[in-house]
C-alpha positions in Angstrom: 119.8 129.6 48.6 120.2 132.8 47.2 118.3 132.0 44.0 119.4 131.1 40.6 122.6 132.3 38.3 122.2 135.5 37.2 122.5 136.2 33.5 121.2 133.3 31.9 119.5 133.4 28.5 118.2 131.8 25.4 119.0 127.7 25.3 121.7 128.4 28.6 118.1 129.5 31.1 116.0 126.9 29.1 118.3 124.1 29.7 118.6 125.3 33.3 114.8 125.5 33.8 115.2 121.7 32.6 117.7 120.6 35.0 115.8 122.6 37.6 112.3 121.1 36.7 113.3 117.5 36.0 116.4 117.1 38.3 117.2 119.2 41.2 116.4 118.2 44.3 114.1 115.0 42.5 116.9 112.9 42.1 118.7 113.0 45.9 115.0 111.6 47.3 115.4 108.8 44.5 118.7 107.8 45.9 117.9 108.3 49.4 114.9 105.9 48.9 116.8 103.3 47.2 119.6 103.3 50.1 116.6 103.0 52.7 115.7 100.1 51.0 119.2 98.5 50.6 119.4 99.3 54.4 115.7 97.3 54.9 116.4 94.9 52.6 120.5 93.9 54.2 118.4 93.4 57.4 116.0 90.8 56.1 118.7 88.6 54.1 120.2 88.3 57.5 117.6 87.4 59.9 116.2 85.2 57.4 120.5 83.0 57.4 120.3 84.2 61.3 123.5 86.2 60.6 124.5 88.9 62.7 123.5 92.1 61.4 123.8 95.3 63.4 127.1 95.3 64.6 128.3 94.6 60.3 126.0 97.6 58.8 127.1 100.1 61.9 131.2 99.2 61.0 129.7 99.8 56.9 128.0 103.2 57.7 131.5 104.2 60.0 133.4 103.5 56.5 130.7 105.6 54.7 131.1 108.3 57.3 134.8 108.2 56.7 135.2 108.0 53.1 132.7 111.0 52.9 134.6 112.7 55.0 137.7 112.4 52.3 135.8 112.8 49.7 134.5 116.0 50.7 137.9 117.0 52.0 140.1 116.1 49.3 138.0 116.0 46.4 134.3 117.9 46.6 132.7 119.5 49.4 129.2 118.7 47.7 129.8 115.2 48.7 126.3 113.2 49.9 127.9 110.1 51.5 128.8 112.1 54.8 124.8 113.1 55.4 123.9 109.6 53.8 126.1 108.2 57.0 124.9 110.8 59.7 121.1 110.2 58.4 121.3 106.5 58.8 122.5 106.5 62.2 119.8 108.6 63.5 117.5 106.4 61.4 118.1 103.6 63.5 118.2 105.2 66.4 115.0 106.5 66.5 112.9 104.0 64.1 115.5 100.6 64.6 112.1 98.7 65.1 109.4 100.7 63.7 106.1 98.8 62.4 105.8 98.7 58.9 102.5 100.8 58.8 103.8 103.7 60.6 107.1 104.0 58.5 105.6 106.1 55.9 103.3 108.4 58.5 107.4 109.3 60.0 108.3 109.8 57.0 105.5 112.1 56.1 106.8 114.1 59.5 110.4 114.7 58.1 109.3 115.7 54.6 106.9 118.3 56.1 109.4 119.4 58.7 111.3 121.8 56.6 108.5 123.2 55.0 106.9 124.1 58.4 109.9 126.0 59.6 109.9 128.1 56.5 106.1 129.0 56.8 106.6 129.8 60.7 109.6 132.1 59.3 107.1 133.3 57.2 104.4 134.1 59.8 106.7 135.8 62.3 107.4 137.9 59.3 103.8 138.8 58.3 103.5 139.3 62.3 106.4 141.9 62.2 105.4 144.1 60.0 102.7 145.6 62.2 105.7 146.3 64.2 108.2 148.8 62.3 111.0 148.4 64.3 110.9 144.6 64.7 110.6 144.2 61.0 113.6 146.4 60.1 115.7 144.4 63.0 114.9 141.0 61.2 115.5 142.4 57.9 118.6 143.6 59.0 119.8 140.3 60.3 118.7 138.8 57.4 120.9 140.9 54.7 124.0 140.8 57.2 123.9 136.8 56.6 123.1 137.2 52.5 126.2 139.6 52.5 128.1 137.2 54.4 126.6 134.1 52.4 127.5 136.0 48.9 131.2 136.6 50.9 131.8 133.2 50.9 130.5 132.1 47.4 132.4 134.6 45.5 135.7 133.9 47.9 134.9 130.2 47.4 134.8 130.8 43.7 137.8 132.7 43.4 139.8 129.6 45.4 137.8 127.3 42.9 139.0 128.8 39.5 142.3 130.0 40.3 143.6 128.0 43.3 146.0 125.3 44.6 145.1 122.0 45.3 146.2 123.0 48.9 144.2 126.1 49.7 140.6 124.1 47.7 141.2 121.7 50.5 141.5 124.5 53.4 138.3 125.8 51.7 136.3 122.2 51.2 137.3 121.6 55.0 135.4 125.2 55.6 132.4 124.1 53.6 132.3 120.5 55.5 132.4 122.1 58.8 129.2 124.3 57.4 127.3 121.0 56.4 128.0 119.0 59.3 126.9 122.5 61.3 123.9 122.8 59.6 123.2 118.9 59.8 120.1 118.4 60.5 118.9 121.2 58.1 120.2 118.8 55.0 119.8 115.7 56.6 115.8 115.7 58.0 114.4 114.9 54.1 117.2 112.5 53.4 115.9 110.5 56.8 112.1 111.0 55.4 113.3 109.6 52.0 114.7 106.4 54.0 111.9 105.7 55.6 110.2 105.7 52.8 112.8 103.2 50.8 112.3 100.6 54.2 108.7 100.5 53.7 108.6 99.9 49.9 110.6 97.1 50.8 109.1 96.0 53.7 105.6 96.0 52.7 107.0 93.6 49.6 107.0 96.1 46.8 110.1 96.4 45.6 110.9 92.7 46.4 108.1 91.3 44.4 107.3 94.0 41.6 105.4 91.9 39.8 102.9 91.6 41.9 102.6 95.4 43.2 102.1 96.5 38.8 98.9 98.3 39.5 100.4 100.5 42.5 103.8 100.9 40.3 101.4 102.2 37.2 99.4 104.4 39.5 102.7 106.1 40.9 103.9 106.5 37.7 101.0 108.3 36.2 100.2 110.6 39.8 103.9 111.1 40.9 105.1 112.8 37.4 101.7 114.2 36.5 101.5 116.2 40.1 105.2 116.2 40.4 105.3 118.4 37.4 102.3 120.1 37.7 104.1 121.4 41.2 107.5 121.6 39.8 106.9 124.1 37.2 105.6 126.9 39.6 107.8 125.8 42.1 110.6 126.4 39.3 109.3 130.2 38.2 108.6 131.3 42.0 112.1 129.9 43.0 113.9 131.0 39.9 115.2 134.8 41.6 113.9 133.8 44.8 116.4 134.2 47.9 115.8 131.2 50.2 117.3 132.4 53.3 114.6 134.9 54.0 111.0 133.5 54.6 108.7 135.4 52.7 105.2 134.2 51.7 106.1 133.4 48.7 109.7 131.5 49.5 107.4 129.4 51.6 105.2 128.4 48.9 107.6 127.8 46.7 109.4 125.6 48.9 106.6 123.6 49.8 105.6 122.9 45.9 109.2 122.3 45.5 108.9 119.4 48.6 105.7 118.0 46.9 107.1 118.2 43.5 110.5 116.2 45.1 108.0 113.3 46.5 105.8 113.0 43.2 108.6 112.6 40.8 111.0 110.9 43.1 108.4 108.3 43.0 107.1 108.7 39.6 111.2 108.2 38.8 110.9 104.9 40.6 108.0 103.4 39.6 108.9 104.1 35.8 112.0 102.1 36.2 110.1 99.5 38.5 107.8 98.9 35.5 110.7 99.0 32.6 113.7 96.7 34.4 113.8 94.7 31.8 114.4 97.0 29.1 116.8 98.9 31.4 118.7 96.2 32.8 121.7 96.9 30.7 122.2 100.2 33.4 122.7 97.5 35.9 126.4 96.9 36.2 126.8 100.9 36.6 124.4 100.6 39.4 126.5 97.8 40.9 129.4 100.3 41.1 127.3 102.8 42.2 129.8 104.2 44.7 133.1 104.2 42.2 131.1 105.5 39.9 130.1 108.2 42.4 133.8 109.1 43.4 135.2 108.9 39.6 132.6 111.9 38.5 133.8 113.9 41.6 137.4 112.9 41.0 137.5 113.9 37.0 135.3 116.8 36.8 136.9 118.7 39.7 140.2 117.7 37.7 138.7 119.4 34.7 137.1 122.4 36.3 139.1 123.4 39.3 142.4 125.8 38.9 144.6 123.2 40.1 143.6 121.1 36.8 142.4 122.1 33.6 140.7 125.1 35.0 137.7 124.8 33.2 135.8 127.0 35.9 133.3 129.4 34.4 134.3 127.9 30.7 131.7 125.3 30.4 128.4 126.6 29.0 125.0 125.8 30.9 123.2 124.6 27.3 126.3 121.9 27.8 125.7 120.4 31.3 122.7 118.0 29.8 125.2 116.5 27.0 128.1 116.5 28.9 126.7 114.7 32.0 124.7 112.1 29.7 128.1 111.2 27.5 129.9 110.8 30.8 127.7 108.1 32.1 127.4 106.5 29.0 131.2 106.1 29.4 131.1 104.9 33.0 128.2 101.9 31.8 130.5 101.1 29.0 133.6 101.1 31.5 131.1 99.5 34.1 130.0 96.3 31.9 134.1 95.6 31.0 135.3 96.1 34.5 132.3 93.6 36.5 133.1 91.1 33.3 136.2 90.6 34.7 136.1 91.8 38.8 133.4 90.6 41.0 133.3 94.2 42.8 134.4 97.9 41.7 137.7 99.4 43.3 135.5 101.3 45.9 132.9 98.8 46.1 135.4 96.1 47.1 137.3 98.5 49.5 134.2 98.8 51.6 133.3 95.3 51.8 136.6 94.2 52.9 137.1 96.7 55.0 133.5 96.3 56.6 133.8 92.3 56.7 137.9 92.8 58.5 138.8 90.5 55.6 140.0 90.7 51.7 137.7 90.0 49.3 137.8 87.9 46.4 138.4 90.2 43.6 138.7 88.1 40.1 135.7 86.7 38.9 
């Protein structure tokens, strides 16, 4: 919101241009497709065995609300699986029985929704500043809430690096009340992102693959080409940029950061589409998606956070790339062992039995 860390240099602001460029904010859309898709894809195995359906997936996205609601609680407040819950619900409320042809055009809606609020910031903005006074109110208001916003990160940091276990969660139950406030601000691409998982499977693509390789091949070649193309001015306009006020240029660069998030989400997904077989030996991580999911939060606010190792501030940002790859070549190592001997991981199996009111079969 309030633009990039300040006083990066050498390989620390090239790796974060990286991270920035390739990953933030391309990878959430990836995920958010793929559960869309699981979502699409849970209701046509059942109508297909005439199983009931609705009343199973609304107790599963309940459990999802719930253990997002620990997660961020007890454990991160940057959890996802709260607004993955929220964002499903209104999902079905509003698009439950949507044709298949007008699931992308929605879709299209919620992606450009936030961008369109920005640039109408933006205009009443230009419009103001024919008006003195009315420019110097908003610009007011503006730097009260930065002040207050920069309050609250450096209190939240302080809590972060050198306190209990105890006053993190008073603080993470602060930061959840802020997200859930602030809902539909997080949760209106997330929805756009599902809609556009549903229709990739509904339209047979990611069902049959092999039959959709020319559209996978084209995606692959226009969503990173354009993604990047987009991504890299997005990244330099961005870079010192502060979000919360809606200048010109904050409105530009959000909306080549929103095109940039489409075209590589989807380049992302068509380049694993096309290369499954040569990356099926990341399946078994995938399987325990959620553990997995819960195990990074659980060990790296353990190793960061005062109340652990207190590695807050140590960790270098040249570091994050290495660090983060090593760890999840742990967890597909850890993965493979624990699904050769467990039909479902800890979390995994949690859900389902709790979802399905009865224990699952655990040992293969």
């Amino acid at each position: 919101m309030l633009g990039s860390e300040p006083g990066l240099g050498g390989a620390n602001l090239a790796v974060d241009w990286l991270i920035t460029i390739f990953g933030e904010g391309k990878f959430y859309p990836l995920f958010s497709m793929l559960f869309g898709a699981g979502f699409a894809l849970m209701a046509d195995r059942a109508l297909q065995r005439s199983a009931p359906f609705w009343g199973i997936y609304m107790r599963r996205l309940l459990l999802l609300f719930l253990f997002g609601l620990i997660h961020s609680i007890l454990v991160w407040a940057g959890d996802i699986l709260l607004i993955y819950a929220l964002s499903a619900f209104v999902m079905i409320l509003l698009f439950r029985r949507t044709p298949a042809q007008r699931l992308w055009k929605w879709a299209l809606v919620f992606l450009i929704l936030p961008v369109a609020l920005m640039w109408l910031g933006a205009l009443s903005i230009m419009v103001a500043q024919t008006q003195p006074d009315v420019r110097a109110e908003v610009m007011a208001e503006f730097e009260a809430d930065e002040k207050a916003l920069l309050a609250d990160v450096e209190r939240a940091e302080r809590i972060h690096a050198e306190g209990s276990f105890v006053e993190n969660v008073v603080q993470r139950i602060d930061d959840t009340v802020f997200k859930l406030i602030y809902f539909l601000f997080w949760a209106t691409p997330i929805i756009g992102f599902f809609l556009i998982g549903r229709w990739l499977i509904v339209t047979g693509r990611l069902i049959r693959p092999q039959d959709h390789q020319s559209y996978f091949r084209r995606w692959r070649a226009r969503g990173l080409i354009v993604g990047l193309i987009c991504a890299v001015p997005a990244t330099w306009m961005m870079h010192d940029a502060n979000a919360m006020v809606p200048t010109t240029d904050v409105a530009i660069g959000l909306t080549l950061a929103t095109l940039a998030s489409v075209f590589l989400a989807l380049g992302y997904l068509s380049l694993i589409t096309l290369a499954t077989e040569r990356l099926r030996f990341l399946a078994p991580a995938g399987q325990m998606a959620l553990t997995n999911y819960l195990l990074q939060s659980l060990i790296w606010t353990w190793l960061i956070y005062g109340y652990g190792l207190g590695l807050w501030g140590e960790l270098p940002r040249w570091s994050h790339i290495p660090l983060s790859l090593g760890f999840f070549g742990l967890q597909i190592v850890l993965s493979r062992w624990w699904l050769a001997r467990f039909r479902f991981g800890p979390a995994e199996w949690l859900w389902r039995s709790l979802t399905y009111w009865q224990v699952q079969p655990m040992r293969r």
